[in-house]
C-alpha positions in Angstrom: 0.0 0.0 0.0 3.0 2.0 1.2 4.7 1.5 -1.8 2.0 2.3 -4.2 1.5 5.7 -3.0 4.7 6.7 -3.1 4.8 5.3 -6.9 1.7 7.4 -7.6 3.5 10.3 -5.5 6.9 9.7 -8.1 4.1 9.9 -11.0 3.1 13.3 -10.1 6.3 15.1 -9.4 7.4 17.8 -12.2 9.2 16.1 -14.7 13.1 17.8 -15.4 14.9 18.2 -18.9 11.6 18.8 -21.0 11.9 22.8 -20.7 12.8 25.1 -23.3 15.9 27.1 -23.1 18.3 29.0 -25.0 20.6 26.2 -26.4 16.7 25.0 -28.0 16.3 28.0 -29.2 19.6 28.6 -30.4 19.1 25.2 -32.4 16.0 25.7 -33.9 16.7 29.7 -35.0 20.0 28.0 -37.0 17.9 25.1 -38.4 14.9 27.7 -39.2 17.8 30.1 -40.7 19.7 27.3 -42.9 16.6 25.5 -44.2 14.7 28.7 -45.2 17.3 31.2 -45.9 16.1 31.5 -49.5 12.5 32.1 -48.6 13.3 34.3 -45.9 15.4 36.1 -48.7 12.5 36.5 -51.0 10.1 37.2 -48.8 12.2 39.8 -46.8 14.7 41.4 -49.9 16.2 43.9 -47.3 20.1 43.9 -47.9 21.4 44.7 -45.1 19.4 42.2 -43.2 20.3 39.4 -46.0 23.2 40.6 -44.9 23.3 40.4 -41.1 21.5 37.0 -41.1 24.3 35.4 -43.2 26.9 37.0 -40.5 24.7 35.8 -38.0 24.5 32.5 -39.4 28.4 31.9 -39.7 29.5 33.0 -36.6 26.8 30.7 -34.7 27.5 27.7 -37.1 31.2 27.9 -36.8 31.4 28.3 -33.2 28.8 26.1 -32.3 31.0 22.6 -32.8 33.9 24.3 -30.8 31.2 25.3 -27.7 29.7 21.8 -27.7 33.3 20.1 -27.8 34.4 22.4 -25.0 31.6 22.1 -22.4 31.5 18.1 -22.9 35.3 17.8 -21.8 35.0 20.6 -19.2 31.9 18.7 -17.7 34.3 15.2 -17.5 36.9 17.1 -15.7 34.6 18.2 -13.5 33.1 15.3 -12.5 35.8 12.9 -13.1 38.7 14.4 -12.5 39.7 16.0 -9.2 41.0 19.0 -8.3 43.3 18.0 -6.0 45.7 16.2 -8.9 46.5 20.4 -9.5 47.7 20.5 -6.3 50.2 17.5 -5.8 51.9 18.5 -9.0 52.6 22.0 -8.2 55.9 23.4 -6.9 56.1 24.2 -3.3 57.8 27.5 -3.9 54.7 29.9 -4.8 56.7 32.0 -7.3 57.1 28.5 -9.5 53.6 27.6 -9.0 52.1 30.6 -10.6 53.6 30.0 -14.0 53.0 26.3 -13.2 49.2 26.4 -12.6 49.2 28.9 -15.4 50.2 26.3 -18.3 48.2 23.9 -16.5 44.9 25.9 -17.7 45.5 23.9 -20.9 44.3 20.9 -19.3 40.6 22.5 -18.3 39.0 22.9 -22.1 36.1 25.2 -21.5 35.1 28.5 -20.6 35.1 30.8 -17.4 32.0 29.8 -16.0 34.0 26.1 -15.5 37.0 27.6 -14.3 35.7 29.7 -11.4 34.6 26.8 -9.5 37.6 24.5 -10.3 39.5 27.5 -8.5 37.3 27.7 -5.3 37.7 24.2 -5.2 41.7 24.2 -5.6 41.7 27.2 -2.6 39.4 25.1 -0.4 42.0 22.3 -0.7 44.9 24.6 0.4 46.2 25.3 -3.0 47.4 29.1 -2.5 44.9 31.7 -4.0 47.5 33.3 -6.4 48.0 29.9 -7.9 44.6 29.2 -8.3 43.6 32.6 -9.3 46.8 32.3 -12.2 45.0 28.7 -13.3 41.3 30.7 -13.4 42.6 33.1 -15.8 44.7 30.7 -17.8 42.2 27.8 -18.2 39.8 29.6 -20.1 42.1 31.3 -23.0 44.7 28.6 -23.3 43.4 25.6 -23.3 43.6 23.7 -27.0 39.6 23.8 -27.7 40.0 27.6 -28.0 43.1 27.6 -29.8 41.6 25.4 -32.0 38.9 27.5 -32.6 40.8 30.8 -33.5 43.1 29.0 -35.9 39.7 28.2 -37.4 38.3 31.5 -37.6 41.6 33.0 -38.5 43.0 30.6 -41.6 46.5 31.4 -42.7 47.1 33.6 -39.7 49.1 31.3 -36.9 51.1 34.2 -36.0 47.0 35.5 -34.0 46.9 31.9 -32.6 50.5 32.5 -30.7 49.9 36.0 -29.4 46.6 34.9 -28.2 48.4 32.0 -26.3 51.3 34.2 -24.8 49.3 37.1 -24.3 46.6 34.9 -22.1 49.3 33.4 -20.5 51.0 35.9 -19.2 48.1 37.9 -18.3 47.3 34.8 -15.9 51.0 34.5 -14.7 51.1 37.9 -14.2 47.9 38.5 -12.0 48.7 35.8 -10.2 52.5 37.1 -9.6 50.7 40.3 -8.3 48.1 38.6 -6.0 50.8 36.8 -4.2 52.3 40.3 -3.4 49.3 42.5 -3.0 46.4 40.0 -2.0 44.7 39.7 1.0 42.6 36.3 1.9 40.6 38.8 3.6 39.5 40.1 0.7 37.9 36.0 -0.4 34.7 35.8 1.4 34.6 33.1 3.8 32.3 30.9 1.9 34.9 30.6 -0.5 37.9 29.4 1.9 35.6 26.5 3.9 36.9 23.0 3.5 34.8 20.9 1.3 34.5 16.9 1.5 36.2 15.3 -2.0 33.5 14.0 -4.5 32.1 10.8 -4.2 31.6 8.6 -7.1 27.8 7.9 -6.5 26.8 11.2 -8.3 29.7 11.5 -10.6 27.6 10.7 -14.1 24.6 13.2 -13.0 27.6 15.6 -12.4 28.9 15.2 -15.9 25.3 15.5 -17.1 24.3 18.8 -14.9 27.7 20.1 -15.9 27.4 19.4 -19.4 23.8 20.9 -19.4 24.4 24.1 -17.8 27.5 25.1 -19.6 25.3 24.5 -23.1 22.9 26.7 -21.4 24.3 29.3 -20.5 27.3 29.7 -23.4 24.9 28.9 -25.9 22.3 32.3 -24.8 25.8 34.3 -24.8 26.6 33.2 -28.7 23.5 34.6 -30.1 24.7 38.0 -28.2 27.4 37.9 -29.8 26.5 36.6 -33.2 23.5 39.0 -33.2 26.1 41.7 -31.9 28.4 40.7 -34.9 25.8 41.0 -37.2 25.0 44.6 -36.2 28.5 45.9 -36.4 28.9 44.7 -39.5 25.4 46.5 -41.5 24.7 49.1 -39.2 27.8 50.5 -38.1 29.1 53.4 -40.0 31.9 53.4 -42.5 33.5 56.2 -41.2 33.3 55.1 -37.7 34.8 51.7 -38.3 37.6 53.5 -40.5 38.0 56.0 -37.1 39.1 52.7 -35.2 41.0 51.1 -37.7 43.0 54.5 -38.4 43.5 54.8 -35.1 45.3 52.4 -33.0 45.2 53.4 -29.5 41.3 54.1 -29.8 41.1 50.3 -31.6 42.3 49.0 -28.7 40.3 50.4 -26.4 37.0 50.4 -27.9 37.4 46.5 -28.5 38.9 45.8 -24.9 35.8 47.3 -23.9 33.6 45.9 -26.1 34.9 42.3 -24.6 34.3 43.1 -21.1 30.2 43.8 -22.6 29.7 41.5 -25.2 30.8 38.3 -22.5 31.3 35.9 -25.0 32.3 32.5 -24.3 36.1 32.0 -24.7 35.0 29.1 -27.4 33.3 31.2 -29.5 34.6 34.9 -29.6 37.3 34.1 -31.9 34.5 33.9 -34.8 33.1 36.9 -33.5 36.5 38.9 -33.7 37.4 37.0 -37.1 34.2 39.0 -38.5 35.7 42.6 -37.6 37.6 42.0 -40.5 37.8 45.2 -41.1 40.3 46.5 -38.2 43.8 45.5 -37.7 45.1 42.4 -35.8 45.9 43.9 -32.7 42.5 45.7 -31.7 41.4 42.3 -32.3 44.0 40.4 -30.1 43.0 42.8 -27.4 39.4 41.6 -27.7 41.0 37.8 -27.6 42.6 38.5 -24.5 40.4 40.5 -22.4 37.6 38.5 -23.1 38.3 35.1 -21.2 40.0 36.8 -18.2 37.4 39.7 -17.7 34.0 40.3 -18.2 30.2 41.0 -17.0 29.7 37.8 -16.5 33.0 36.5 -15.1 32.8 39.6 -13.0 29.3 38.3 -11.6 30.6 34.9 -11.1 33.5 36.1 -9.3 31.1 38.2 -6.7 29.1 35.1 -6.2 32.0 32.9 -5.4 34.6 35.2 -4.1 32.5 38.1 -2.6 32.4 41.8 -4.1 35.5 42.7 -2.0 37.6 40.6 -4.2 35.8 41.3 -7.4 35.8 44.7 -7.6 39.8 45.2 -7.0 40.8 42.2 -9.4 38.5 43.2 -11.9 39.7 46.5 -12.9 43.7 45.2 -12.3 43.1 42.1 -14.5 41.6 44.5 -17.1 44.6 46.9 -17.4 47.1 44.0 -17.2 45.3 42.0 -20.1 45.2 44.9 -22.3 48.9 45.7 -21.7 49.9 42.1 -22.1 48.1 41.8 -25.3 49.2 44.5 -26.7 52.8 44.1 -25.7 52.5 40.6 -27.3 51.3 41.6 -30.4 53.6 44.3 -31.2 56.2 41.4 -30.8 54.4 38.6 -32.7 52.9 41.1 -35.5 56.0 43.4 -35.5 53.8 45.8 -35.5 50.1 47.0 -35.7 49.1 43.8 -37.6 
């Protein structure tokens, strides 16, 4: 009797997984777009939108393969793979285990909304913050999905790929160098430093799952942004404006270090996004490459909701100025000049 309640009790609980979401959406609008982009041509013979929906369409199908790829690996590290191998491998003498953790980002394909709780995770095990701080701002930007990714969008132009991997890289060694010297724990909100018990392997495959499905979720809303944000810059933004930036360096730079920090594209997909600004130079771009995985409105949010605001609001704006200056720096050298 017992039993058979409780079975008609299971029967009526809200079923999960069936809900619509962005990644559906995302899906259905590139189907929709692919299948009917003819009709939608005839019945719509508006240039500039022929025009944006093909952008639209290229960035979104390009990236798309690169985001999936990327969240699927993250999500098997996360649940199969524990943090605690990060720490046993790293050098006892901080100043080594910056760099260290730094090319270990490689190792973590996926974007910063994986990273920032592999981090916690590696502080709540005793792993110093600089280190893990180096190996949140490293993961992201050079691992080999997203390297991948911008040789794709970039053909013929290895010399991008290398600057976007030494400029990321020491943007991460770098921060984390000046964290050792500068932080303060008390700066990490206390939920963030408590000790954690090690995963058990009960729940590992619904971790791999929920991982799997959240990343997808959430990456795959911020690709339209920024294929719908690539789209507009390229009809709607004036000739002369886009000439302004390109003529000018310095004002290049900063308009697309900026325009990273808003857009808060995933790290697997804004390659494709920059690769459309075709029409400014390399560098502007680079800047773009580098800012984006290390800082941005997002990050930025997941920082205050795992690390407190006290942290996020200094390392924020430091990580910013060191990203830009990194990238640049490392482009001048790769490009041997402006690009």
């Amino acid at each position: 009797m017992t039993a058979a309640v409780e079975e008609k009790a299971g029967d009526q609980r809200p079923r999960r997984g069936i809900g619509i979401t962005s990644l559906e959406i995302l899906c259905v609008l590139l189907v929709l777009a692919v299948v009917f982009q003819d009709s939608l041509a005839s019945i719509l013979d508006i240039p500039k939108l022929r025009t944006a929906s093909t952008v639209f369409v290229a960035v979104c199908v390009q990236a798309l393969p690169f985001l999936v790829l990327g969240v699927v690996i993250s999500g098997a590290i996360a649940a199969f793979v524990p943090a605690s191998v990060l720490r046993k491998a790293l050098p006892r003498k901080e100043v080594l285990a910056v760099p260290v953790a730094g090319v270990a980002g490689v190792a973590l394909p996926g974007c910063e909304c994986a990273s920032v709780p592999v981090s916690r995770r590696l502080i709540q095990q005793g792993v110093p913050s600089s280190v893990a701080l180096a190996f949140l701002l490293a993961a992201p930007a050079v691992n080999p999905i997203v390297l991948v990714a911008t040789a794709v969008a970039f053909p013929g132009k290895p010399e991008l790929v290398l600057a976007r991997f030494i400029g990321s890289l020491a943007t991460a060694i770098v921060m984390g160098w000046l964290w050792a010297r500068f932080g303060k724990l008390e700066w990490i909100a206390a939920r963030a430093l408590e000790r954690l018990p090690e995963h058990t392997g009960g729940s590992r495959w619904k971790t791999f799952v929920e991982a799997i499905r959240h990343d997808l979720v959430e990456s795959g809303g911020f690709l339209v942004i920024g294929g719908v944000t690539a789209a507009a810059l390229n009809v709607y933004a004036k000739p002369e404006w886009l000439d302004a930036i390109g003529g000018n360096i310095a004002l290049g730079v900063i308009v697309m270090a900026f325009l990273a920090v808003i857009l808060a594209i995933c790290s697997e997909a804004d390659a494709f996004v920059a690769a459309s600004l075709s029409m400014l130079p390399l560098l502007p771009r680079l800047v773009f490459l580098v800012v984006g995985p290390v800082v941005d409105v997002k990050l930025i949010a997941l920082q205050v909701g795992t690390f407190g605001k006290s942290f996020a609001f200094r390392f924020a704006p430091i990580t910013f100025v060191v990203a830009i200056a990194c990238a640049v720096v490392t482009g001048l050298l790769v490009f041997g000049g402006v690009g």
